[in-house]
C-alpha positions as CSV (number, residue, x, y, z in Angstrom):
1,X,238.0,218.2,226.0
2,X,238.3,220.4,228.8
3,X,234.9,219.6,230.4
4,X,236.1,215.9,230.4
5,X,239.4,217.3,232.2
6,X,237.4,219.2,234.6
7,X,235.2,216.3,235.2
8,X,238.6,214.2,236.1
9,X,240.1,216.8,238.2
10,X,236.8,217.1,240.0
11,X,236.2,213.2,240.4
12,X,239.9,212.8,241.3
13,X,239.5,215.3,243.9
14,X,236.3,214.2,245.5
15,X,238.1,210.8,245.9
16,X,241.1,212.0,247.3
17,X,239.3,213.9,249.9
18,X,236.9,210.7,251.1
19,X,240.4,209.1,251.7
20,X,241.2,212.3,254.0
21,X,238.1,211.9,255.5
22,X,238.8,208.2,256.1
23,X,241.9,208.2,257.5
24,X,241.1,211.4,259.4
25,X,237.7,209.1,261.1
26,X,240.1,206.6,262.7
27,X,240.7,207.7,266.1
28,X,244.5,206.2,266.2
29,X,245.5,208.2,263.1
30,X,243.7,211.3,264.5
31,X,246.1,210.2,268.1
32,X,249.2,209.7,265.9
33,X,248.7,213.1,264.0
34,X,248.1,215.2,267.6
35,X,251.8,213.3,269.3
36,X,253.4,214.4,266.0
37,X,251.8,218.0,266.1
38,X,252.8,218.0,269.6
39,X,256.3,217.0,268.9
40,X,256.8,219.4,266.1
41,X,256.1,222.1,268.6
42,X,258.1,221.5,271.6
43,X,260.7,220.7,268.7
44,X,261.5,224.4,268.6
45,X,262.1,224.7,272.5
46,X,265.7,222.0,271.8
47,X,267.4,224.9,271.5
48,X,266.6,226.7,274.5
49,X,266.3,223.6,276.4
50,X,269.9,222.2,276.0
51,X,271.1,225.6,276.7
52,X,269.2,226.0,280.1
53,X,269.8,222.7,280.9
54,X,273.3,221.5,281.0
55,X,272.1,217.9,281.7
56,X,270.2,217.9,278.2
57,X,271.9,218.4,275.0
58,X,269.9,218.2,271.7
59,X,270.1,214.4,270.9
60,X,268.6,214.5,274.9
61,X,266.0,216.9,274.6
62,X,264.9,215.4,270.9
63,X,264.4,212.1,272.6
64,X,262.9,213.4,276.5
65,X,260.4,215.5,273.9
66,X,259.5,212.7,271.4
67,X,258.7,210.6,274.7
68,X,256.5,213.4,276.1
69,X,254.9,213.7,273.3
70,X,254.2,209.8,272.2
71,X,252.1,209.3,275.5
72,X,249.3,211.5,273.7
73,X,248.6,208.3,272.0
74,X,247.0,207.0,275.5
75,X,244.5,210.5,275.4
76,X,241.5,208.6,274.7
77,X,241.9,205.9,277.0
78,X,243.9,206.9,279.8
79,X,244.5,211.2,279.4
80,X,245.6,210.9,283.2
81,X,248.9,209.4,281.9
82,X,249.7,212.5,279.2
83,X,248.9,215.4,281.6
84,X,251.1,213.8,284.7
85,X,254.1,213.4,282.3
86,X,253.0,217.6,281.1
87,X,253.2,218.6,285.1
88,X,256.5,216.5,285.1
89,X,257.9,218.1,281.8
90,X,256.5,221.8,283.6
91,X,258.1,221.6,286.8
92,X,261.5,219.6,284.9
93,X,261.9,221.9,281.7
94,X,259.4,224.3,281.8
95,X,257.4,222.9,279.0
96,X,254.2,223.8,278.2
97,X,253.1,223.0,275.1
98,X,252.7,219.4,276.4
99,X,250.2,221.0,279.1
100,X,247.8,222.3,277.0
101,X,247.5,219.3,275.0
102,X,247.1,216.9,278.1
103,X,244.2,219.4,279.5
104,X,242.5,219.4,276.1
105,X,242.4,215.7,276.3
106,X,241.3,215.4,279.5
107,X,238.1,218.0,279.2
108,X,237.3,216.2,275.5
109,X,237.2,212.5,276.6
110,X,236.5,212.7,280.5
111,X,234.5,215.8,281.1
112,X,233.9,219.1,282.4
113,X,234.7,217.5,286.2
114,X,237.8,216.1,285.3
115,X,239.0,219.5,282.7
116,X,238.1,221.9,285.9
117,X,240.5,219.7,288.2
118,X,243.0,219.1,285.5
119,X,242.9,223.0,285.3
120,X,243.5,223.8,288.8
121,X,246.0,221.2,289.3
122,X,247.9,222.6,286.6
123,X,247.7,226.1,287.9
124,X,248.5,225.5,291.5
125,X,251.9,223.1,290.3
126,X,252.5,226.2,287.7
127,X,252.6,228.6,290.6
128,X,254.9,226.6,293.1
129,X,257.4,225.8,290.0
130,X,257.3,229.6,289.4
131,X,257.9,230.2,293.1
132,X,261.5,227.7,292.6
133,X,264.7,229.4,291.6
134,X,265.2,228.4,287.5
135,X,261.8,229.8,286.5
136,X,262.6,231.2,282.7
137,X,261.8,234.9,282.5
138,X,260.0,234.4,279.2
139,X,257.3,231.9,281.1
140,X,256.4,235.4,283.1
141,X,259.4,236.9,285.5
142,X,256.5,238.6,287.4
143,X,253.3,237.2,289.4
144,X,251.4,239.2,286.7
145,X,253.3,238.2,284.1
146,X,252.6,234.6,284.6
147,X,249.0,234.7,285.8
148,X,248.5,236.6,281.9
149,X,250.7,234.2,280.3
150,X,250.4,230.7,282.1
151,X,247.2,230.3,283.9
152,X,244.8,231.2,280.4
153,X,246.7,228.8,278.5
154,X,245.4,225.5,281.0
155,X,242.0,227.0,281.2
156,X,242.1,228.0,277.3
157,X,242.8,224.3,276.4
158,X,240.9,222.6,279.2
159,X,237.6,225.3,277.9
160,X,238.3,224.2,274.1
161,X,238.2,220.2,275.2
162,X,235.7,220.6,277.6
163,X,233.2,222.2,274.5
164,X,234.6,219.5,272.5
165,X,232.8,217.2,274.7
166,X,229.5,218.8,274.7
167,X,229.6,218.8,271.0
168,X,230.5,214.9,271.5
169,X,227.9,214.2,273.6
170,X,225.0,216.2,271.4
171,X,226.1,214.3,268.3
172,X,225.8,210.9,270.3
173,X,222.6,211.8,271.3
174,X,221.6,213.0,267.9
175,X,223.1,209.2,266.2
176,X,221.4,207.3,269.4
177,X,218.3,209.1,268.5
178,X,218.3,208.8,264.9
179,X,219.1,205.2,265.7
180,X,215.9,205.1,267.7
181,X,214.0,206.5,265.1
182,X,215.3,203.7,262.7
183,X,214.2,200.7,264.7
184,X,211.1,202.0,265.7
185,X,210.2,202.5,261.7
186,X,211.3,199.0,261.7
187,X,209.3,197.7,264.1
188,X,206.1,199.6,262.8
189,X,207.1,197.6,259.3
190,X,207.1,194.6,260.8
191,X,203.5,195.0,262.6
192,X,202.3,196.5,259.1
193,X,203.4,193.2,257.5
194,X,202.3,191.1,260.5
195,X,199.0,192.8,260.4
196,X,198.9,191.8,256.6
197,X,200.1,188.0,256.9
198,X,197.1,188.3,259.4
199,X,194.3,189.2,257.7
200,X,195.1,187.2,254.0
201,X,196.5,184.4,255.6
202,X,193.6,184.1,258.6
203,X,191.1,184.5,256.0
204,X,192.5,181.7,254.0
205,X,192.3,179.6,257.3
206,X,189.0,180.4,257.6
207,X,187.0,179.4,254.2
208,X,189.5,176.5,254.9
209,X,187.4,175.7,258.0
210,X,184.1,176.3,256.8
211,X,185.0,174.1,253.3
212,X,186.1,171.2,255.2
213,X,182.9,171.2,257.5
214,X,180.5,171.4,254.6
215,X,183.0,168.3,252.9
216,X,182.3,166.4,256.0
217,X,178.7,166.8,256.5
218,X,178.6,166.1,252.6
219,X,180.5,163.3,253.1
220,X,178.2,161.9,256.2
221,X,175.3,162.7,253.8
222,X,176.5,160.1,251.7
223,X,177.5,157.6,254.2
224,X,181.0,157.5,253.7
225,X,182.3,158.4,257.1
226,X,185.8,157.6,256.4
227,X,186.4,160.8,254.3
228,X,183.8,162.5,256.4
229,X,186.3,162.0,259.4
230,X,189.2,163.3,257.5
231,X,187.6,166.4,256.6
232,X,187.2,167.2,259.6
233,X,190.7,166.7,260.9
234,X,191.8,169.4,258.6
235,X,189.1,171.6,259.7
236,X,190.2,170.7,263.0
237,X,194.2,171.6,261.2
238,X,192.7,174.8,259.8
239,X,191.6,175.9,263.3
240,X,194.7,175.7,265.2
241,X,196.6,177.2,262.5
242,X,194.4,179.9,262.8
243,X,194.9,180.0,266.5
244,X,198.5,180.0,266.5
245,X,198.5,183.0,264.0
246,X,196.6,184.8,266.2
247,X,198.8,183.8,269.2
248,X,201.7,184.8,267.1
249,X,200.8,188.0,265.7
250,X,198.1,189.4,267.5
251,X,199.0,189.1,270.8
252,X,202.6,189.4,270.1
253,X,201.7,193.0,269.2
254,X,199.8,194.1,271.7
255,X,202.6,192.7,274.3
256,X,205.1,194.3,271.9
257,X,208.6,195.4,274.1
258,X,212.2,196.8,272.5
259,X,214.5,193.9,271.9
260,X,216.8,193.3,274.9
261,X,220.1,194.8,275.1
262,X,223.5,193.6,276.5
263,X,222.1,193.5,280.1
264,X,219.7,190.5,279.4
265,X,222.5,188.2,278.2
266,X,223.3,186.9,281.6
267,X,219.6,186.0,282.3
268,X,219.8,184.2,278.2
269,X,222.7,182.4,279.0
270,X,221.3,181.1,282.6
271,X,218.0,180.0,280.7
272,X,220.5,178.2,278.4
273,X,222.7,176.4,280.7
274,X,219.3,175.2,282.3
275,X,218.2,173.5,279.2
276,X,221.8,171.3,279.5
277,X,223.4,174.1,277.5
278,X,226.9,175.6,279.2
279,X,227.8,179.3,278.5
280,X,231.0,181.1,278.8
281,X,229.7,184.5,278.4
282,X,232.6,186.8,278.0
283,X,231.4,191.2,277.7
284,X,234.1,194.0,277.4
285,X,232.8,196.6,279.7
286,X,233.1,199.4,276.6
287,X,230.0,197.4,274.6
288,X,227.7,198.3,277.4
289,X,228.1,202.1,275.6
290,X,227.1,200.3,272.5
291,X,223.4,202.1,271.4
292,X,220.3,200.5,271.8
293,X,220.1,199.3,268.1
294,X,223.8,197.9,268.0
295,X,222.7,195.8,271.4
296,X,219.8,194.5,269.8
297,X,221.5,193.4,267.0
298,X,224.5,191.5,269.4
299,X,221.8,190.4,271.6
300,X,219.6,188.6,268.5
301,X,222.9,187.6,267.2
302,X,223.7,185.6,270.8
303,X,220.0,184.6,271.2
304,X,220.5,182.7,267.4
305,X,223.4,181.2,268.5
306,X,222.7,179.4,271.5
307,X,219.5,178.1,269.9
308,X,221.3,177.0,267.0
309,X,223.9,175.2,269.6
310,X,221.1,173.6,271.2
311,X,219.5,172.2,268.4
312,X,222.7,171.3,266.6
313,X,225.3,170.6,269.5
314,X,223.3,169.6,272.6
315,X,225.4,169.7,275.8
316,X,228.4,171.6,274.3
317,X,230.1,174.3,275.7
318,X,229.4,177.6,273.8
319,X,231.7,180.3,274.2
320,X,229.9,184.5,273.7
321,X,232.6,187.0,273.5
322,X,231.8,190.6,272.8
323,X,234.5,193.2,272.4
324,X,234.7,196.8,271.3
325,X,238.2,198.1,270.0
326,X,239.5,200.1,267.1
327,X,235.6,201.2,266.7
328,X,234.5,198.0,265.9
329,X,231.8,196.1,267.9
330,X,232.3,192.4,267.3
331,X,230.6,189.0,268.3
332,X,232.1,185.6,268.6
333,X,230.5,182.5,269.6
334,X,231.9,179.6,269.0
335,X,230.8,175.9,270.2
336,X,232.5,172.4,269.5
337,X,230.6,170.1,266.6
338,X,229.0,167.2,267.7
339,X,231.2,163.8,267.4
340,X,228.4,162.0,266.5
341,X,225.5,163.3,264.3
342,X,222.2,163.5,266.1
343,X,220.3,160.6,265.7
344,X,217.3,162.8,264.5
345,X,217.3,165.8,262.9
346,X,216.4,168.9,264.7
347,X,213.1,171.1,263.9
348,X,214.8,173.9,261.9
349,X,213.6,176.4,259.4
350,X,217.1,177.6,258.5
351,X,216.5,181.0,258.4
352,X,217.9,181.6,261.7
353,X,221.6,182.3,260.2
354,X,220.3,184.6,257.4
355,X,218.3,186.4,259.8
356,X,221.6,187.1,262.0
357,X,223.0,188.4,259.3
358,X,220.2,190.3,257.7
359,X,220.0,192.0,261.1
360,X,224.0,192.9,261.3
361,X,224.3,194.0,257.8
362,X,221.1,196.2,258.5
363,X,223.4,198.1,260.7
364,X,226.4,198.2,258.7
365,X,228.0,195.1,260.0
366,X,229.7,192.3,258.1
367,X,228.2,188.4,259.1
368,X,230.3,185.2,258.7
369,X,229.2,181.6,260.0
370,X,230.6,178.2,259.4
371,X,232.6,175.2,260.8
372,X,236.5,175.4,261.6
373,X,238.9,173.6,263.2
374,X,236.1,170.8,265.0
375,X,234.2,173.6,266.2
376,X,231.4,176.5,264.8
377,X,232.4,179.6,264.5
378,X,229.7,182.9,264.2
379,X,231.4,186.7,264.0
380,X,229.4,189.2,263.0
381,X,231.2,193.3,263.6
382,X,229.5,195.9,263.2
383,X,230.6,199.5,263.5
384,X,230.9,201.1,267.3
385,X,229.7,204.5,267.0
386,X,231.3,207.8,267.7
387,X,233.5,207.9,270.6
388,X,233.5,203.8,270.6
């Protein structure tokens, strides 16, 4: 009985901690959680606040605070924004808990450039507000007192976000890496099974050949040259079947090359709109940060759909959109169905859609395809990656 309990506890526990871990992974909780720990911080300056400022009482300072604070929320994106509102809260009310935040945010998500001028900026505004009467004696009453109390704190924060960043960058390159790694083992898969389909399948082609000849020279033998002649049409079949699997798969991998990226979607969508095909190709700037297998995947997901369009809904405009927010990576193409059904059907395999999806889900994505509202829809998302 108390094994079972302990199991439960256990269990219970490990699940409540991947929900931590969950919520703690999303970058606008992590945001919301820093402008709250913020807050609660410059919280206990009210007091001192209201009483050193007669224009401030605590209702006043609560709110001024709560607005300082809120703008940490832009850290990721736009950490300019939270460290001019900390020089502005510095020079108004002396605050700097709102300082040392902003500088951490701007050494974790812009750099050690931008940390280093954060950090000097910060010190040389410190030092003129210190030189203007008001200056609180517990901020440092002397020159000393304030370069041993005010100037480490900047460079303390602007240090911690600024290694923060390094350790950013080394895990991205670690995942981009590992990524690599991944879709090379693919690729080495696929020529293995290539090289297979080659040699079974091209021998098969083969005693195909040589059968059919010694049908048709049987055949001539006997005088009947009618099935003599359609032996050797499928000799003639079995020979540029074998041709073609050689052009396929042979010389395919020796020209082998990585699957294109986000770059070459201009160039796809020109090649498309030349074959009578219009493109709207809409690309957030962010998904050119995507990694090298998440672009192959959007790219093979594009490549699909303007085919598809083409084969399906010739001379339609097909809309590519590719965004990146809430780190999520997602596709859209969309093109209007055909009023009137093609009068013959298009050469299709229809294994283009469940290769687009095989492809996302091999990355974690999620694939969904289908017709709605008079036009066809694809989205596939797949996950961003750190920092995304």
């Amino acid at each position: 009985m108390h094994d079972r309990a302990a199991h439960a506890y256990r269990r219970l526990t490990a699940a409540g901690r991947r929900r931590v871990e969950s919520w703690a992974a999303h970058p606008h909780i992590l945001d919301l959680l820093t402008a709250l720990g913020a807050f609660a911080l410059m919280s206990l300056d009210i007091p001192g606040l209201a009483a050193a400022d007669n224009s401030l009482n605590g209702w006043a300072a609560t709110v001024v605070l709560a607005a300082g604070s809120a703008t940490l929320l832009l850290r990721r994106t736009a950490p300019w924004v939270p460290y001019a509102v900390a020089l502005f809260l510095l020079g108004w009310l002396h605050e700097l808990t709102l300082a040392q935040f902003a500088l951490y945010s701007l050494g974790r998500y812009r750099g050690r450039r931008a940390g280093v001028a954060g950090v000097v900026l910060y010190v040389v505004a410190a030092f003129v507000f210190f030189q203007l009467p008001g200056w609180p004696a517990h901020r440092g009453d002397t020159v000393g007192d304030f370069l041993s109390l005010v100037v480490p704190i900047g460079v303390l924060a602007a240090g911690v976000g600024i290694a923060a960043n390094r350790q950013d960058l080394v895990r991205a390159l670690q995942t981009q890496r590992a990524e690599t790694a991944v879709l090379q083992a693919v690729h080495a898969e696929r020529s293995e099974v290539a090289g297979d389909v080659h040699d079974f399948v091209g021998r098969e082609l083969t005693l195909l050949c040589v059968r059919s000849d010694v049908l048709a020279r049987r055949a001539r033998t006997a005088g009947d040259e009618a099935y003599a002649g359609q032996f050797e049409d499928l000799g003639d079949t079995a020979r540029r079947a074998h041709t073609l699997l050689n052009e396929i798969i042979v010389q395919r991998a020796k020209d082998s090359t990585p699957t294109p990226g986000l770059d070459a979607l201009p160039a796809l969508a020109e090649q498309s709109e030349r074959a009578g095909t219009p493109v709207l190709l809409d690309i957030d700037e962010v998904a050119e940060r995507l990694s090298p297998l998440r672009q192959a995947a959007v790219y093979r997901v594009a490549q699909e759909c303007l085919t598809n369009a083409a084969k399906h809904a010739p001379g339609e405009k097909v809309q590519v959109r590719i965004t990146v927010a809430t780190g999520i990576a997602r596709v859209e193409v969309t093109n209007p169905l055909p009023a009137v059904e093609p009068t013959r059907a298009p050469v299709s395999t229809g294994t283009g859609t469940a290769g687009m999806a095989e492809r996302v889900r091999s990355v974690g994505g999620t694939f969904a395809a289908g017709p709605r509202d008079g036009v066809y829809e694809v989205v596939a998302e797949l996950p961003a990656g750190r920092g995304l």
